[in-house]
C-alpha positions in Angstrom: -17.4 -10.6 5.3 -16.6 -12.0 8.8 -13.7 -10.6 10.5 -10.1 -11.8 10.5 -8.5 -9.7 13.4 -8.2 -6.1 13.8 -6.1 -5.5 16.8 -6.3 -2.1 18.4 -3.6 -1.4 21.2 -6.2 0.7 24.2 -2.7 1.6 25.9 -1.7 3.8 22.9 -5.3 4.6 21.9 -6.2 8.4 22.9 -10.1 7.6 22.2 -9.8 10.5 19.8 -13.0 8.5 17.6 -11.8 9.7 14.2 -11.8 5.2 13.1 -15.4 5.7 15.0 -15.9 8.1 12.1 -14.7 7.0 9.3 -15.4 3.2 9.7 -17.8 2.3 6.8 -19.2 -0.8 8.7 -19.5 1.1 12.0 -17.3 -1.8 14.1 -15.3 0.3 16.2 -17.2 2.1 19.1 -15.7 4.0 22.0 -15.9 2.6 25.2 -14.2 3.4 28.5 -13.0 6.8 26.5 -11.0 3.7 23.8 -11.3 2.4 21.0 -13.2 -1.2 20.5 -13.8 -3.5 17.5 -16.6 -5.7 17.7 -15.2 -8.3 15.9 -18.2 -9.6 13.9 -19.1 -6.9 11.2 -16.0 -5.9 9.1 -14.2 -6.1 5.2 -11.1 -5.1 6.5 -10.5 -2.0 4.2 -8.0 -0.8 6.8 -9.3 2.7 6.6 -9.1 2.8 10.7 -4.9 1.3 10.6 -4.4 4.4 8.0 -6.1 7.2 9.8 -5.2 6.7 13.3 -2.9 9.3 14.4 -1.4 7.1 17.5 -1.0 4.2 15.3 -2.7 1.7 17.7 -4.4 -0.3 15.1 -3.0 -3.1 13.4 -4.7 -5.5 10.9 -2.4 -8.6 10.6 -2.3 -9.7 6.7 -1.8 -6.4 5.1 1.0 -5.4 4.0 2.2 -2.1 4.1 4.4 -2.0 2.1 4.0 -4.1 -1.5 7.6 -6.1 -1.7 8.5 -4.1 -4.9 11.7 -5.1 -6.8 12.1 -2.8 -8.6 10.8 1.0 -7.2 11.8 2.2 -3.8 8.8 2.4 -2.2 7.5 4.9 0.1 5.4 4.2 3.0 3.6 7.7 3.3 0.6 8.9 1.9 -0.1 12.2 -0.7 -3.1 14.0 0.8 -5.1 15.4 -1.4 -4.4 18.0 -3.3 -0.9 17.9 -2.8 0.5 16.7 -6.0 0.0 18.9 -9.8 -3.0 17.5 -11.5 -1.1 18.6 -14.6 1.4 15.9 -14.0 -1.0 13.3 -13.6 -3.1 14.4 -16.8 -0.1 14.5 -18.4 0.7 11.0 -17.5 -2.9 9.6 -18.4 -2.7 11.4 -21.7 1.1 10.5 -22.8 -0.3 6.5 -21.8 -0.9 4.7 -25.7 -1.8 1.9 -26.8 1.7 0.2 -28.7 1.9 -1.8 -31.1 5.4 -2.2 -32.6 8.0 -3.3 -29.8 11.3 -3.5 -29.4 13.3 -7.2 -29.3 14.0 -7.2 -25.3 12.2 -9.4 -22.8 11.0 -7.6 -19.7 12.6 -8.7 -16.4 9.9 -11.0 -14.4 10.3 -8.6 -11.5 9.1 -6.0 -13.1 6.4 -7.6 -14.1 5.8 -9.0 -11.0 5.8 -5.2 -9.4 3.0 -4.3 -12.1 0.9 -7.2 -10.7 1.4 -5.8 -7.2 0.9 -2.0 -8.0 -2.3 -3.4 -9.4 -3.7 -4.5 -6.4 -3.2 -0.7 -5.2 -6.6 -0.3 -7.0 -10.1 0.2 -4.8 -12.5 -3.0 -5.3 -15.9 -3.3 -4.0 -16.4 -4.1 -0.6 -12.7 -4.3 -0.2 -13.0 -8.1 -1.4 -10.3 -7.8 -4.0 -10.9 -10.6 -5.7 -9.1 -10.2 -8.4 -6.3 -12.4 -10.2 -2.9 -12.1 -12.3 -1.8 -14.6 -14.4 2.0 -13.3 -15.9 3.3 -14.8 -19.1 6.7 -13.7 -19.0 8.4 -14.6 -22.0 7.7 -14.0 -26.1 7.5 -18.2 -26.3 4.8 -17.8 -24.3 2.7 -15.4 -26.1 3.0 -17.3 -28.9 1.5 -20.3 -27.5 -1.3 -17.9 -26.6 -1.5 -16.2 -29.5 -1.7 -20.1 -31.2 -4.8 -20.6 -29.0 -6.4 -17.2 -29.7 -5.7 -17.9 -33.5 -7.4 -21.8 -33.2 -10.4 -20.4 -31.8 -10.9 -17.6 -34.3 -10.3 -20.4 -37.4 -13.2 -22.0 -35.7 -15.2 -19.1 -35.5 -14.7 -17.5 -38.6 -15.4 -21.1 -40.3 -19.1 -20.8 -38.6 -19.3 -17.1 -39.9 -18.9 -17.9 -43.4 -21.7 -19.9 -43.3 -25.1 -18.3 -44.5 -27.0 -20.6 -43.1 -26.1 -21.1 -39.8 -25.8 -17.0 -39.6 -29.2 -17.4 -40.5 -30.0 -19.5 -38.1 -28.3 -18.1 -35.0 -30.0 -14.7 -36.1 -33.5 -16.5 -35.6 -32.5 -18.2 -32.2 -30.1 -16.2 -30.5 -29.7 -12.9 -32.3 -27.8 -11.6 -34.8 -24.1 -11.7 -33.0 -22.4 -14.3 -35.6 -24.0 -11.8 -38.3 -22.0 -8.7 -36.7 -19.3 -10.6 -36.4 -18.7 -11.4 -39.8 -19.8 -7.6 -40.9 -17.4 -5.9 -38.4 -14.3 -9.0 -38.5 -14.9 -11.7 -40.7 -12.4 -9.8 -43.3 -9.7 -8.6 -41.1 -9.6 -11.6 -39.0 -9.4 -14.0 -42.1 -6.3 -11.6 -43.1 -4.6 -11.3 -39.9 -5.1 -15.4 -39.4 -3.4 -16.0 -43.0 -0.6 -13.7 -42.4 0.5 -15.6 -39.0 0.0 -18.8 -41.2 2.4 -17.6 -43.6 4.5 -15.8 -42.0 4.5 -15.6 -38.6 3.3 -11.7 -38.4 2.0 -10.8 -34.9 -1.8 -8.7 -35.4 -2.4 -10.0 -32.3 0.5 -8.9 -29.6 1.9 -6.9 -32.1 5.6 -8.4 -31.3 5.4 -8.0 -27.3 7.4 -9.5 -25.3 5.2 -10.4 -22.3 1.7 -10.1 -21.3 0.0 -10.1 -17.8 -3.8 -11.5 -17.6 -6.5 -9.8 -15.2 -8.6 -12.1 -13.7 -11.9 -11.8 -11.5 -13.7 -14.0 -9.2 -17.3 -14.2 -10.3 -18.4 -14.1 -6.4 -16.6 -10.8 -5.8 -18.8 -7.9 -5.7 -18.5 -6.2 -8.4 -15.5 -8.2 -10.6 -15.6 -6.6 -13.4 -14.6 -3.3 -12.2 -12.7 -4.5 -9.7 -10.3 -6.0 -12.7 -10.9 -3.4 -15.2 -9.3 -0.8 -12.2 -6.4 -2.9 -11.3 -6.1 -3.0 -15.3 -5.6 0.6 -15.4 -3.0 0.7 -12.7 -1.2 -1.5 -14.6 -1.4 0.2 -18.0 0.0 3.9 -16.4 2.7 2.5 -14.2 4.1 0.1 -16.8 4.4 3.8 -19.1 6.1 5.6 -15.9 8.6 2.3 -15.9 9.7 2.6 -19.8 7.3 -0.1 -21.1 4.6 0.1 -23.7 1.2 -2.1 -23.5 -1.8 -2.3 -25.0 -5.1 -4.2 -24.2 -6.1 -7.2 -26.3 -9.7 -7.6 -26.6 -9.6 -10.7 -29.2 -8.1 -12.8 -26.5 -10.2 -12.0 -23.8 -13.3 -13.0 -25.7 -11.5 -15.7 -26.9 -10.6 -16.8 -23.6 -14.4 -16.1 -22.1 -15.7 -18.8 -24.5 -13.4 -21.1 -24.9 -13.2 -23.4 -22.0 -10.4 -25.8 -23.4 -8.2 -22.4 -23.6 -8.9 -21.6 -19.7 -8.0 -25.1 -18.8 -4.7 -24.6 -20.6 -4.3 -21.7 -18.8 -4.7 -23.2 -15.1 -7.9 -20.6 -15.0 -10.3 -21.5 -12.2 -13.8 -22.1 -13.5 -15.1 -19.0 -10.5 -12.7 -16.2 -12.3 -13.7 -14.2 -15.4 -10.4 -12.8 -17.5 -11.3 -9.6 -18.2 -8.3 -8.1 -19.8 -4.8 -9.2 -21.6 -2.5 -7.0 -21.4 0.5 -6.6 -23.9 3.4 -5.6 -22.8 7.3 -4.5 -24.0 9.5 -2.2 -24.8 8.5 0.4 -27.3 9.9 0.8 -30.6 8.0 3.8 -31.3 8.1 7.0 -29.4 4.7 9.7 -29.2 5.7 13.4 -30.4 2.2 14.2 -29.1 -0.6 13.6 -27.2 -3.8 12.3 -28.8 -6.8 14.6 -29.1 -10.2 13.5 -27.6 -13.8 13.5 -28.5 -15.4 16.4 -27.1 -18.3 15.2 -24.3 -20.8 16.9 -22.6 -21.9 15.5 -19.4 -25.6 15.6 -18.3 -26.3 17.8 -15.5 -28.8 16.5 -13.2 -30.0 18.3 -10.7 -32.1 15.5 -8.9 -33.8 18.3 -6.3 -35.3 20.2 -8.7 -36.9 17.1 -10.8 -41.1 17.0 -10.6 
């Protein structure tokens, strides 16, 4: 990534080295007993502008602070091992997946400060090219959730057909064949219930939902997204809100072109995750158990 500007002030700088040290492209060298950029070789990660302790490096274009509407914000850093790890389990674990919500739009600014605190997350090379796309409003989720439902009519309509299961099987695999063993059934139910009646299996009655884009030069983009996706997901519980992650439209919305369009999605981002979001209407006495794991142990140094 060629450099924007990274502006180091040698009149303040002590030449102490430590954004010598921790610069992960090795741009900044000391010379004359300061510090110098070479202005060529640099992602702008902004690890020198946090760690220098005379503050005499400035990066033009990053904010320090995120604009939040809603939260106070606090332009100081937790070093590690200063806050209870019990608190933040206990936030990760009390985090659920809702889906019964309360009447009550959310207020676009908060939504707006999810999508920032998002962007808090680490992406690869710094490139952060992830995207947001808020749809504010319970309207609007039902024009999604219209889309989402045309594209799974068409699909289950191709499932129910032996023959072309047959024939996709021989060609391309057997993904139409999983499809209709694992959803053919529930989607057909949840599809003639919305027909009928209007009932939500898809946003389960939330009231807004904020899409997670990535661009498919970045990096990595996938994880880039899925991060920012998880920053979303525990600070919308710390702000009173429930959510939960709707995999039906994001696969809807990876193959179905028309359905990006409508969207105003570029052809260069991926979505990689919808996220639901409201006020509950249910409240968790407990937290969930987990599957026990056992992690492998490697110990590379003494492999043959």
């Amino acid at each position: 990534m060629l450099m924007q500007q990274v502006i180091i002030n040698r009149q303040d700088c002590t030449g102490c080295g430590i954004c010598v040290e921790i610069c992960p492209y090795q741009a900044i060298r000391l010379e004359d007993g300061t510090a110098v950029h070479n202005g060529i070789a640099c992602f702008l990660c902004g690890h020198c502008q946090a760690a220098c302790p005379q503050g005499a490096i400035a990066i033009p274009g990053l904010q320090v602070l995120l604009g939040l509407a809603t939260i106070a914000e606090k332009a100081e850093v937790l070093p590690p091992g200063t806050i209870q790890t019990a608190d933040l389990v206990t936030l990760m674990r009390s985090r659920r997946s809702c889906r019964k919500y309360q009447e009550k739009s959310v207020p676009l600014e908060v939504l707006t400060d999810l999508v920032k605190i998002g962007t808090t997350a680490p992406s690869g090379t710094n490139s952060q090219g992830w995207n947001f796309i808020i749809l504010p409003s319970r309207d609007d989720l039902l024009v999604l959730g219209g889309l989402v439902s045309d594209f799974y009519r068409g699909l289950n309509k191709m499932a129910a057909n032996p023959v072309l299961r047959g024939l996709v099987k021989v060609f391309g695999g057997d993904s139409l064949g999983r499809y209709y063993r694992n959803y053919y059934d529930s989607v057909a139910k949840a599809l003639k219930e919305w027909d009928e009646d209007g009932t939500d299996r898809l946003f389960h009655g939330a009231a807004a939902a904020i899409l997670v884009t990535g661009r498919r030069e970045a990096s990595c983009p996938a994880e880039d997204a899925l991060l920012a996706t998880q920053n979303i997901l525990l600070a919308a519980h710390a702000m009173g809100l429930g959510s939960c992650l709707i995999g039906f439209a994001v696969e809807a919305l990876r193959r179905n072109k028309s359905m990006r369009r409508q969207l105003a999605i570029p052809a260069d981002e991926v979505v990689y995750s919808v996220i639901a979001l409201g006020f509950p209407a249910v409240v968790y006495q407990h937290p969930a158990g987990r599957k026990a794991v056992e992690p492998r142990v490697l110990h590379l140094t003494k492999m043959p």
